[in-house]
C-alpha positions in Angstrom: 119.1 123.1 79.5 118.4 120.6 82.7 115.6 121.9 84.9 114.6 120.7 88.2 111.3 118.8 88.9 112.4 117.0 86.0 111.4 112.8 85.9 114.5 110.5 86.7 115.2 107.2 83.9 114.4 104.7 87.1 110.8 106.7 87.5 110.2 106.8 83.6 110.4 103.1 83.1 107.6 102.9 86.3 105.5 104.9 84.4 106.5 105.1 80.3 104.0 101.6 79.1 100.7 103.2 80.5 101.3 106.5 78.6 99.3 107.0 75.4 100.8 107.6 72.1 103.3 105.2 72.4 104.3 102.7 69.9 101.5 100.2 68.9 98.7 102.4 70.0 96.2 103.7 68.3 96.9 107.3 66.6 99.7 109.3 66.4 102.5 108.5 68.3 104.0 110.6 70.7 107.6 110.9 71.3 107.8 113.6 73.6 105.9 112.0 76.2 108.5 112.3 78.8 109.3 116.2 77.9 105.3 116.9 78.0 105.3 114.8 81.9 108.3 117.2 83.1 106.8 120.5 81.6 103.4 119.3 83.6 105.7 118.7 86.7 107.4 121.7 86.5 103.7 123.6 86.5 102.5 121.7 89.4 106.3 122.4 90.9 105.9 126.1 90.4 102.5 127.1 90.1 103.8 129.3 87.5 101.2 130.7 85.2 101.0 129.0 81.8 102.8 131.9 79.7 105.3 131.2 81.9 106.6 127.8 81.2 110.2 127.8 80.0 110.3 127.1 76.4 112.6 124.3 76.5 109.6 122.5 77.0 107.9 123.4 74.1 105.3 126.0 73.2 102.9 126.4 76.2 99.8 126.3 74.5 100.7 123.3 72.8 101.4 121.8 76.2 98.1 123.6 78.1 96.0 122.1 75.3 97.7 118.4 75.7 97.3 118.6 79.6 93.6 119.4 79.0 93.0 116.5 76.5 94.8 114.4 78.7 92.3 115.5 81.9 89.2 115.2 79.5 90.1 111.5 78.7 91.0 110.7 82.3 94.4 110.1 81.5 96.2 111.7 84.2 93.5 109.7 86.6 94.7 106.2 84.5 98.6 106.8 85.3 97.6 107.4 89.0 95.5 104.7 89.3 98.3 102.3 88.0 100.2 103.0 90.1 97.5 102.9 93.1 97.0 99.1 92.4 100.1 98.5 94.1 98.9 99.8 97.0 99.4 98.3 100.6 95.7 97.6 102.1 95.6 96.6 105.2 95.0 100.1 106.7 93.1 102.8 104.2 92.6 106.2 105.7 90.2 108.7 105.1 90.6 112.7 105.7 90.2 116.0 103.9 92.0 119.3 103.3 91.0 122.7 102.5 92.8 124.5 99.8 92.6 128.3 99.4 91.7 129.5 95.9 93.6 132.2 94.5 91.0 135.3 93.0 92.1 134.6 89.5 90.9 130.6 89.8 86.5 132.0 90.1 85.1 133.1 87.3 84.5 130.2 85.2 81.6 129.1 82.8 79.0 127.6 84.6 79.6 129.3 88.1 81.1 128.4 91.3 79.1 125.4 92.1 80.3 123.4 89.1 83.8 123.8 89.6 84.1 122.2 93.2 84.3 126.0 94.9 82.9 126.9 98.4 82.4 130.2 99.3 83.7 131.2 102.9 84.7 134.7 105.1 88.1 134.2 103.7 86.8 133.5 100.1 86.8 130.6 97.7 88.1 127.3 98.7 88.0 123.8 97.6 88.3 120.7 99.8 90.2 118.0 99.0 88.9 114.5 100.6 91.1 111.8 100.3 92.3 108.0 100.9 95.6 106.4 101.2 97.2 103.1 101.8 99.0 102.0 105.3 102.5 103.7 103.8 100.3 106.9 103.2 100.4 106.6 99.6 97.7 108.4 98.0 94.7 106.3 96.4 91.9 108.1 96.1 90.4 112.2 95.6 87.3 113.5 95.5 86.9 117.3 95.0 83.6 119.3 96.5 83.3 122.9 97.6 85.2 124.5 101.0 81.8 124.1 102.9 81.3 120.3 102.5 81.2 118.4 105.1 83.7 116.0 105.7 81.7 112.7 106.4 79.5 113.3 102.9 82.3 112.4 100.9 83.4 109.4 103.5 80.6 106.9 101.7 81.9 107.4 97.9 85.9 107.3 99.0 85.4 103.8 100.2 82.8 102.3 98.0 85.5 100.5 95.5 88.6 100.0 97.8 89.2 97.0 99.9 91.1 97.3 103.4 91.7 95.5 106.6 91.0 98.6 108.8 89.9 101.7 107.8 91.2 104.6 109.7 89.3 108.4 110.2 88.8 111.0 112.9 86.1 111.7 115.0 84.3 114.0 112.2 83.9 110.8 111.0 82.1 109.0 113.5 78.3 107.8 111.9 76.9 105.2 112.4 76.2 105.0 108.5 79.9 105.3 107.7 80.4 103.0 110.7 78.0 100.2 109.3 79.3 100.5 105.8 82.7 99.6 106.8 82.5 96.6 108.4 79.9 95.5 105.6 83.2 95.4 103.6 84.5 93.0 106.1 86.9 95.8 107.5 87.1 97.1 111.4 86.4 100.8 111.4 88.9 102.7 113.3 87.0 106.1 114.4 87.1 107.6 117.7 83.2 108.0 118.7 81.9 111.4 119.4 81.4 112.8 123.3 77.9 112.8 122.5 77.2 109.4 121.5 75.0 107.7 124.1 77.2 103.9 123.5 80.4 105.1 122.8 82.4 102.6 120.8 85.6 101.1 121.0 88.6 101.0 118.6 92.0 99.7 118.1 94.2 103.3 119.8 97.0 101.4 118.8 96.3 101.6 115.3 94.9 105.1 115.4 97.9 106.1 115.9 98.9 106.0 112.5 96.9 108.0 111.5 99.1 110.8 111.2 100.6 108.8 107.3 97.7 110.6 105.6 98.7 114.5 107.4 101.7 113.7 105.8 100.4 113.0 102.3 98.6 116.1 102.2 102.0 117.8 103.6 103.3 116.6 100.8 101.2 117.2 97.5 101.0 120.5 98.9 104.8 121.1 98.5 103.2 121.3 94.9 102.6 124.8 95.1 100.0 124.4 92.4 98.5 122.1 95.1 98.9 124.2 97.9 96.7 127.4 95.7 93.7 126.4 93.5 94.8 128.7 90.5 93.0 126.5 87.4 89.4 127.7 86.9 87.9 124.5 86.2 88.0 121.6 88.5 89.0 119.2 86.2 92.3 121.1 85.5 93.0 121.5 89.4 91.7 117.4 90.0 94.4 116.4 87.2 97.6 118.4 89.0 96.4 116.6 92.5 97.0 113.6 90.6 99.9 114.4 89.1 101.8 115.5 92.5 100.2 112.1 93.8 102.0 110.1 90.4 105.3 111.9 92.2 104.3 111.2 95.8 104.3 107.5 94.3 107.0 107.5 92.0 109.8 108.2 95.2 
């Protein structure tokens, strides 16, 4: 039986040589790799619970304990980041997301405050800060609580990535942030704050496009496991953010 969300042959053969388990690696080699990718997609897809995937794909234990392993050894974050070499730098852009947490997602070992949850009036919620290229194609994802300010994840997002310009919003606008940019040799494009005493200027022009990384979030969050934090533990819920970006990248 075909399902939808399932991987086409032209995105497989992107993405087939940086699996594990294939032939000439190490271990036991895994010839289901492309079943196990579309059962994963079809979670993310769905946001179905795990009982629930169709058994087509297999037995969904066997697949929940694979997609862990796979998140423990920073698999899922290796495929993504393959693909992220290819991406277009001349404009990276920084923003952030709030994602509601659904009532079942709280509750793991540990507490709150080590699985990336914020507490608010509406409940939990995890924010999602993020980087992507000048087409808007994902590159980068840090995970903190609801509450976080936006401009304490802005530092670590941009440490390791190389750009031309580098594009935020106003929440944006330190001088820190500001300093460290252009110490990378890139021109920070940041609308200054109404209350800065030497306001700054920046390329408008360019600002304008913004709007490419609105449009990634817009998209991941078509993954309705995306859209609802339902996993319990961050690493779980950081692994299905980069699977819908492997997607996002694989159209």
């Amino acid at each position: 039986m075909e399902l939808r969300h399932t991987i086409t042959d032209e995105q497989w053969d992107k993405i087939k040589d940086a699996l594990p388990g294939k032939a000439g690696d190490r271990g036991r080699t895994a010839e289901d790799n492309r079943l196990f990718l579309n059962a994963v997609m079809w979670m993310a897809k769905t946001g179905a619970p795990w009982r629930d995937l169709p058994t087509c794909y297999g037995k969904w234990s066997t697949v929940h304990k694979r997609f862990i392993r796979w998140s423990k050894n920073g698999v899922w974050q290796m495929i993504f980041n393959t693909l992220a070499a290819d991406a277009d730098t001349e404009w990276l852009m920084i923003d952030s997301t709030i994602v509601r947490a659904h009532q079942h997602a709280a509750g793991a070992k540990g507490g709150q405050q080590f699985q990336e949850f914020g507490r608010s009036k509406g409940g939990f919620s995890t924010k999602v800060h993020a980087t992507t290229d000048s087409l808007g194609c994902p590159t980068k994802f840090i995970l903190t609580g609801g509450n976080e300010s936006d401009y304490n994840q802005a530092l670590p997002l941009i440490e390791d990535q190389q750009a031309d310009f580098v594009i935020a919003d106003k929440g944006y606008d330190s001088q820190a942030i500001v300093d460290a940019i252009r110490s990378k040799g890139a021109e920070p494009v940041i609308p200054p704050r109404s209350l800065r005493k030497m306001p700054r200027d920046y390329d408008r022009h360019i600002y304008k496009e913004r709007n490419a990384i609105e449009r990634m979030f817009n998209k991941i969050k078509q993954f309705r496991r995306i859209a609802t934090r339902y996993d319990k533990l961050a690493i779980a819920y950081l692994s299905f953010l980069h699977v819908a970006a492997i997607a996002v990248w694989l159209r």
